[in-house]
N, C-alpha and C positions, 0 to 999 in steps of 0.2 A: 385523635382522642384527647380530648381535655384533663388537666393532671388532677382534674375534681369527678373526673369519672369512673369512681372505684367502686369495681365490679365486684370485692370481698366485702364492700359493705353496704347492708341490705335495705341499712334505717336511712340514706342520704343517697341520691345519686342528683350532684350538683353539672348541667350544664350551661355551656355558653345562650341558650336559649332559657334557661329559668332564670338568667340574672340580663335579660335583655336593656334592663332599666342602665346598668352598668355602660360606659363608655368605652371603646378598647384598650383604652388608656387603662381605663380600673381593673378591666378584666387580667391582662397582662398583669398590673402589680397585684389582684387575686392567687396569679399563678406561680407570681417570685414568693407571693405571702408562703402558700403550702409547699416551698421549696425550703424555705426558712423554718417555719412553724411546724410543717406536718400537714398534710392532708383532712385527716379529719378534726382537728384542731380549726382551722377555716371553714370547714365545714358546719360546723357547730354554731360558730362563732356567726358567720352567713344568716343560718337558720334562725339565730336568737335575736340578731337584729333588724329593724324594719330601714324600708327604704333609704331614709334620709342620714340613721345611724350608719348604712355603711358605706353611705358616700364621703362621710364626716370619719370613719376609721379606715378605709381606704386614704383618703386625701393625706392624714395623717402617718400612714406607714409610709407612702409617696414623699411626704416630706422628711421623714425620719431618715429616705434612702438619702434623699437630694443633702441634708444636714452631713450625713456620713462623709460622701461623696468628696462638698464641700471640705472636711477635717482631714481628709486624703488628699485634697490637692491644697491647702494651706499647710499640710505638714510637708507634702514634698517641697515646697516653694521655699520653706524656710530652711531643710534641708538642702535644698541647690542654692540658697545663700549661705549659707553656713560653706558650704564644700565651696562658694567660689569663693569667699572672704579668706577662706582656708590658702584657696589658691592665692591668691591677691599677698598673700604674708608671706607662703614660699617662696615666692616671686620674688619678692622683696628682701628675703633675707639671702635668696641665692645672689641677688644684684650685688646686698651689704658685701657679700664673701667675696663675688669675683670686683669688687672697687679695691677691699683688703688687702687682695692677691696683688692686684695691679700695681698699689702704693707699696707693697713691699716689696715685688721684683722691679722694684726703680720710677714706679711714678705711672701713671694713666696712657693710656695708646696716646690719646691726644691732648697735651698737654694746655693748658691755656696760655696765651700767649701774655705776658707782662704787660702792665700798664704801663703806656707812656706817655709822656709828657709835651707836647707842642709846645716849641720856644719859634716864637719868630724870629727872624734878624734880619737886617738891613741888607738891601739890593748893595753889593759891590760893584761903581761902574767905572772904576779902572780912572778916576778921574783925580786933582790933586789933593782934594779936600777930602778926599775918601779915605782911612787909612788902613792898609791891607794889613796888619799885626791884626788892630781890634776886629777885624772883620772875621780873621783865621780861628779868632774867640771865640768869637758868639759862632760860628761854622762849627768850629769842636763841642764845645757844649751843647748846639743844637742834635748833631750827631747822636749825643750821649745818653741826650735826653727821650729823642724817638727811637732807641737803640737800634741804630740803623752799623749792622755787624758787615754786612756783605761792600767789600768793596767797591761794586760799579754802582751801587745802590747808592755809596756814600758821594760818589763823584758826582754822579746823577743830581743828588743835592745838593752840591755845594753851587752845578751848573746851574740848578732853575734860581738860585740867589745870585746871582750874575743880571746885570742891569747895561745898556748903552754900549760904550768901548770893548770893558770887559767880555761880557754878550758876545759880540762881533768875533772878539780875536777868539776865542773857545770854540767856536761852533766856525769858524773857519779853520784852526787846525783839527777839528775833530770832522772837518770836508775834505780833508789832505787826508786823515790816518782814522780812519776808525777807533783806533785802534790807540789812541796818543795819552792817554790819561789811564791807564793799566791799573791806578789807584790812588787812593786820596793824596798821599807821599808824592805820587809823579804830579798831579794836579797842583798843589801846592807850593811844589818848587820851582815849575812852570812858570806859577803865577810870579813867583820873586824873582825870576828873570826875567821878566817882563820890564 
């Protein structure tokens, strides 16, 4: 039964067959119409207009629906921006508190590591004109400068600045002892007994 087929009333009984001109399309938004309107408010309204008026008031409540529709999903849209921009700020200000937190219980998990400086200095090759004081300089300052803390680190460096003779006797006691340069101090003294 069609929601235009009202059997209380005696002056109108609209069916799917008297509006045949009608597309299913219209028919159905006839049927939201008298869900919205009222039954015989559509009814009337059917009656009073000719063919083409209510393909032309039809199409128009079709698009009044489609309009609505549209302002329902442009308001949810700007409302799930809004709630994620919302999110995107708590986010943000929870990051703000746990960095606060961090630099105040002593500083960030992962600290950055200081900049430093590359100083080059001259290969030391154990020869006369070489002279191991200015050499042990620019080695400590070079040290100082790449803040090289770890001991075998620092030895490690002063060896790849080792050239010809020098070179040679290093890396043949350190063929004898792994072990023969324990730190820059043993390296150093090494070298001045030489």
């Amino acid at each position: 039964m069609n929601m235009l087929d009202d059997e209380d009333d005696q002056s109108f009984h609209a069916t799917r067959d008297g509006y045949s001109h009608l597309s299913d399309v219209e028919w159905d938004a006839v049927e939201r119409m008298g869900s919205t309107m009222g039954i015989h408010a559509v009814s009337v309204m059917l009656e009073a207009l000719n063919r083409d008026a209510q393909h032309a008031t039809i199409a128009k409540f079709i698009q009044n629906e489609l309009d609505a529709e549209r302002e329902k999903v442009a308001l949810l849209h700007q409302l799930g921006s809004q709630q994620a921009e919302l999110l995107r700020e708590q986010g943000a200000q929870h990051f703000e508190l746990l960095r606060q937190q961090q630099a105040a219980a002593g500083g960030s998990m992962h600290s950055r590591r200081p900049e430093t400086l590359k100083i080059d200095i001259s290969k030391y090759r154990g020869v006369e004109e070489d002279s191991l004081l200015r050499w042990f300089v620019e080695l400590d300052e070079a040290i100082r400068a790449r803040r090289i803390d770890d001991g075998e680190m620092q030895v490690a460096f002063a060896q790849s600045n080792l050239a010809g003779r020098a070179k040679t006797w290093a890396l043949g006691l350190k063929l004898h002892d792994p072990y023969a340069f324990g730190s820059l101090e043993v390296f150093t003294a090494a070298q001045t007994n030489v």
